[in-house]
ROLO-709707 format. One record per atom (N, C-alpha, C, O, CB): residue in three letters; x, y, z. Coordinates in steps of 0.1 Angstrom, whole numbers, padded with zeros to 4 digits, always signed. Glycine has a CB too. Example, Ala and Ser with C-alpha at 12.3 -4.5 7.8 and 13.67 -1.06 7.14 Angstrom:
BEGIN
ala+0132-0057+0078 ala+0123-0045+0078 ala+0132-0033+0078 ala+0142-0033+0085 ala+0113-0045+0090 ser+0128-0022+0071 ser+0137-0011+0071 ser+0129+0000+0079 ser+0134+0011+0080 ser+0141-0006+0057 
This chain:
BEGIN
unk+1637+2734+0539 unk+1648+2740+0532 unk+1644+2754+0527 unk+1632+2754+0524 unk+1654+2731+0521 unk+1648+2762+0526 unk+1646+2777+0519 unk+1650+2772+0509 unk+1656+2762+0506 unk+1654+2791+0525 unk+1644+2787+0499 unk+1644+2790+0486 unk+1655+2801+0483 unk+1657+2810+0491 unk+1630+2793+0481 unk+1659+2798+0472 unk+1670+2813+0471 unk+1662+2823+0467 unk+1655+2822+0457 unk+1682+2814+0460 unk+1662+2835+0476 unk+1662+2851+0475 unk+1664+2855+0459 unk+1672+2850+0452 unk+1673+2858+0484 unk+1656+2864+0456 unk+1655+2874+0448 unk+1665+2884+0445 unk+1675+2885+0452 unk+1645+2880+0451 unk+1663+2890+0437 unk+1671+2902+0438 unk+1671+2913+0445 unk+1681+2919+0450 unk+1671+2906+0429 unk+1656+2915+0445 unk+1648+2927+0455 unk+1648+2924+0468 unk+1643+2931+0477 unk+1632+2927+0452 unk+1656+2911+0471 unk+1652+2906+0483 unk+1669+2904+0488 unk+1672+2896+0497 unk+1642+2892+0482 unk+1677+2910+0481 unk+1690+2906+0483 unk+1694+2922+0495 unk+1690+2934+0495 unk+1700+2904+0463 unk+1702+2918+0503 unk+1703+2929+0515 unk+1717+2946+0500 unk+1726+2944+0493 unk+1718+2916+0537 unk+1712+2954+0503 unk+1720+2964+0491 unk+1735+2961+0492 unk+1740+2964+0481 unk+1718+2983+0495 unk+1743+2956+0498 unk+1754+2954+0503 unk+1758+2945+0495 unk+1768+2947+0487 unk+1755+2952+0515 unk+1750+2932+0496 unk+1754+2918+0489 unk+1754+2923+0472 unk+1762+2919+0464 unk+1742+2904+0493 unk+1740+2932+0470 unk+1738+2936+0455 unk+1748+2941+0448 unk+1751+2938+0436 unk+1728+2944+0454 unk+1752+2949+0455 unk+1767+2957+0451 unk+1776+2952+0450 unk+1782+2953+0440 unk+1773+2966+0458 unk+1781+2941+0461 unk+1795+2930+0457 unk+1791+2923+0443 unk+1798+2921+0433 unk+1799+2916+0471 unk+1779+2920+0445 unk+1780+2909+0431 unk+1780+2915+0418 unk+1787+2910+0409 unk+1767+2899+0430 unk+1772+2928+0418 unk+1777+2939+0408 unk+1790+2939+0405 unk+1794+2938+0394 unk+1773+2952+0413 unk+1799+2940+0415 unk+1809+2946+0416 unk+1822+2934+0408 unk+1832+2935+0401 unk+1810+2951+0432 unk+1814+2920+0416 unk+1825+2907+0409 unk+1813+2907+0393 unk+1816+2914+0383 unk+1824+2884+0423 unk+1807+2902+0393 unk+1805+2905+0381 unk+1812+2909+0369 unk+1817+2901+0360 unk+1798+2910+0382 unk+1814+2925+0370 unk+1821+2934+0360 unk+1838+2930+0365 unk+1846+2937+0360 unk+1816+2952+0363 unk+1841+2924+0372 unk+1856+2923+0378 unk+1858+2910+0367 unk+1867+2909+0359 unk+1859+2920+0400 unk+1849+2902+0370 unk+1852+2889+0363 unk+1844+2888+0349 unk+1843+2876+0345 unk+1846+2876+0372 unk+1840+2895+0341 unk+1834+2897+0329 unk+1827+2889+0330 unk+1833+2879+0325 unk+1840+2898+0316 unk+1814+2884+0338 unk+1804+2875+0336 unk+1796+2882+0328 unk+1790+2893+0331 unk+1798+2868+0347 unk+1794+2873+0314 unk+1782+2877+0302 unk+1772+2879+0307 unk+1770+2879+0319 unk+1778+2868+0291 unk+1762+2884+0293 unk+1747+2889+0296 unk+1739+2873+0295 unk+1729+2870+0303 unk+1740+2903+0282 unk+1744+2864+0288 unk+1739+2848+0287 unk+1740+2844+0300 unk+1730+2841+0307 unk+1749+2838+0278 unk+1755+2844+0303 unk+1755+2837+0316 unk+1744+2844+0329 unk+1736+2838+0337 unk+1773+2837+0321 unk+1746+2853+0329 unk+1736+2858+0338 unk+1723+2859+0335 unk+1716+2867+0342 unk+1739+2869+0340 unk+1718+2850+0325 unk+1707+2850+0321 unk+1702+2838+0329 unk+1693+2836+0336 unk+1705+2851+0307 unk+1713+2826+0323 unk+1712+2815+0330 unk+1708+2811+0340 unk+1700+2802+0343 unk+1718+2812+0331 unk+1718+2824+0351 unk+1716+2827+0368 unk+1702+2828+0367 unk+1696+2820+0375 unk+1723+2841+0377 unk+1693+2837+0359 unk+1678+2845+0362 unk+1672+2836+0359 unk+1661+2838+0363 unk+1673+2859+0354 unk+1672+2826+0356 unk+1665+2818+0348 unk+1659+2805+0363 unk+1648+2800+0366 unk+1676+2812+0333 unk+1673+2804+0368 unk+1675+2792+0376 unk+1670+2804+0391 unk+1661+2800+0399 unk+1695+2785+0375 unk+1675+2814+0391 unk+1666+2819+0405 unk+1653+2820+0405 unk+1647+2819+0416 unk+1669+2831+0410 unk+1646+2823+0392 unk+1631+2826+0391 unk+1620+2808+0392 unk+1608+2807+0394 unk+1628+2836+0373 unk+1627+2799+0390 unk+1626+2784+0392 unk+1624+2781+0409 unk+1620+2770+0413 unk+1642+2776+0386 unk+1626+2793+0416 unk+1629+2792+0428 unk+1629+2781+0437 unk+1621+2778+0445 unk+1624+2799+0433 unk+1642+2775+0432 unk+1645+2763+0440 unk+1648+2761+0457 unk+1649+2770+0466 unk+1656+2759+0435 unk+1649+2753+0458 unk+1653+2753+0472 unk+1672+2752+0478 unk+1681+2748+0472 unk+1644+2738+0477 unk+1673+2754+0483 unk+1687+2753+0487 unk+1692+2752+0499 unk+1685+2755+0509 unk+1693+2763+0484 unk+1702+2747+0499 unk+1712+2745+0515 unk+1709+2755+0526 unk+1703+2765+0522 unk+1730+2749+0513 unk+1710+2754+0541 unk+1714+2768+0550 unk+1721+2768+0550 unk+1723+2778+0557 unk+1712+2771+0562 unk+1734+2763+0545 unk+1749+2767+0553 unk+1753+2768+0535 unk+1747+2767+0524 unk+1759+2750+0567 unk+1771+2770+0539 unk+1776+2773+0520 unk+1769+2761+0512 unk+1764+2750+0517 unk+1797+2771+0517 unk+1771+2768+0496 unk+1767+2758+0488 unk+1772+2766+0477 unk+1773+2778+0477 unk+1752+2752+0490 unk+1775+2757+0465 unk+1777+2763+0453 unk+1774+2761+0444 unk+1778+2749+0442 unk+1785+2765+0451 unk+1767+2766+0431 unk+1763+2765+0418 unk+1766+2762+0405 unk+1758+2768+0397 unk+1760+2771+0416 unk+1774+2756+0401 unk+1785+2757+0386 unk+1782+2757+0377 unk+1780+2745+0373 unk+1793+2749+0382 unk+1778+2769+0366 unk+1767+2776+0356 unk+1780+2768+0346 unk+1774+2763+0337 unk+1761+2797+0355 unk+1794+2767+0344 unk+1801+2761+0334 unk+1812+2774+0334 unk+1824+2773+0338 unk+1791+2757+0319 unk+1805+2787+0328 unk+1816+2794+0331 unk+1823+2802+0344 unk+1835+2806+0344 unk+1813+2801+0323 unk+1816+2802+0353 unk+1811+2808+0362 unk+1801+2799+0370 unk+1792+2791+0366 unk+1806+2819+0358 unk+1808+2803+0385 unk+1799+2798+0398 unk+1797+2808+0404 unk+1803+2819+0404 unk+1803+2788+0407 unk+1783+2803+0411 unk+1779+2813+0420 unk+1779+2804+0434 unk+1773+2793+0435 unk+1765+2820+0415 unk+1786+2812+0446 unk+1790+2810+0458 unk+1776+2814+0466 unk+1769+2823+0460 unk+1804+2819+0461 unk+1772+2810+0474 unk+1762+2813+0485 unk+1760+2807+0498 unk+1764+2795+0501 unk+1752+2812+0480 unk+1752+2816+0508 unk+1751+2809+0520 unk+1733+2812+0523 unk+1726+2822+0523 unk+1764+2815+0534 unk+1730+2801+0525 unk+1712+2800+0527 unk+1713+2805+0517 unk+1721+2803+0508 unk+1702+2808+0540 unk+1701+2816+0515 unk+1691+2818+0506 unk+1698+2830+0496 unk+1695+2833+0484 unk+1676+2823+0515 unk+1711+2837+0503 unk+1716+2848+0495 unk+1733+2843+0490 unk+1743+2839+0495 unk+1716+2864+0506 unk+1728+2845+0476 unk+1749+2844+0464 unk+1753+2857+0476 unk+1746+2865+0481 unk+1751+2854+0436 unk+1767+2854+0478 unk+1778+2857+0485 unk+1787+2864+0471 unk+1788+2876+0470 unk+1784+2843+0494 unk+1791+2857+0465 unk+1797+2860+0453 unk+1800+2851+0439 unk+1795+2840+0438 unk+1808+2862+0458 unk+1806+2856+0430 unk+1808+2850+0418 unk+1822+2846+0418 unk+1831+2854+0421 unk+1804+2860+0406 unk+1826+2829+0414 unk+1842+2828+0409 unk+1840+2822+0394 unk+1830+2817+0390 unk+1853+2815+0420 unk+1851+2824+0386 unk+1852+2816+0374 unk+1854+2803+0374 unk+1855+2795+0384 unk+1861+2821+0366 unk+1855+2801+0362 unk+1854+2783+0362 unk+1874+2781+0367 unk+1883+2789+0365 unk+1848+2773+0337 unk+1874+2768+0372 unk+1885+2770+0377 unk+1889+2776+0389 unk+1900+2772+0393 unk+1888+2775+0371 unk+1882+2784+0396 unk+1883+2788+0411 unk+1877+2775+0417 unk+1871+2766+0412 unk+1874+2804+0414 unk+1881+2777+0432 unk+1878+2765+0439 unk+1870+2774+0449 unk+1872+2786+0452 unk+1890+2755+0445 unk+1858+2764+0453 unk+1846+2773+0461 unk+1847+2762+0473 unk+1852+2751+0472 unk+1827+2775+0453 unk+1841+2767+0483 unk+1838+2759+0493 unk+1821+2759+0498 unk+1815+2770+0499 unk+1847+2763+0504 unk+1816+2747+0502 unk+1807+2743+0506 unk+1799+2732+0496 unk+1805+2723+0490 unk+1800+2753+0510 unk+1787+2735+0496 unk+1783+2719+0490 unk+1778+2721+0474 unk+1772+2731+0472 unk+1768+2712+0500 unk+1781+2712+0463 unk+1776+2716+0452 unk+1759+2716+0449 unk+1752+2710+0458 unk+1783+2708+0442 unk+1755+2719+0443 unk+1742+2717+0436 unk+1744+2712+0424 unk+1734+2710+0416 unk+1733+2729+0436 
C-alpha cells in the first residue's frame, strides 16, 4: 500500500485547488493542523478513492494525493479511513 504524499510532493496543480477549497470552505488553522499532523504519521492508504473525516472537514483523495476538501455534511465517495 502507499503512503500519503507530502506537500512538497503534491503535483502544483493539486496544491492550488486545495489552497483554493480550503479558503472557499474556511477550513481553520487547528483543523489543518490536524491534517499536518496525520500526514507527517505517514500512513499508509488506499490506491483507488478514499476519504478522511477530521469532524469538521474531510479530506477527499485518490492513492497517495488529497484531491480535495468537503465540510462535514458533504457526501464523499470512496472508502473511509
Amino acid at each position: 500500500m502507499p503512503k500519503i504524499a507530502t506537500w512538497s510532493e503534491f503535483p502544483p496543480g493539486i496544491r492550488q485547488h486545495l489552497i483554493d477549497r480550503m479558503r472557499d470552505r474556511a477550513i481553520g488553522i487547528g483543523d489543518l493542523n490536524a491534517l499536518r499532523l496525520w500526514i507527517d504519521s505517514t500512513p499508509e492508504v488506499p490506491l483507488g478513492d478514499w476519504v478522511k473525516d477530521f469532524g469538521s472537514f474531510k479530506v477527499c483523495c485518490q492513492g497517495q494525493f488529497p484531491k480535495t476538501f468537503l465540510l462535514r455534511g458533504q457526501v464523499a465517495k470512496g472508502a473511509s479511513l
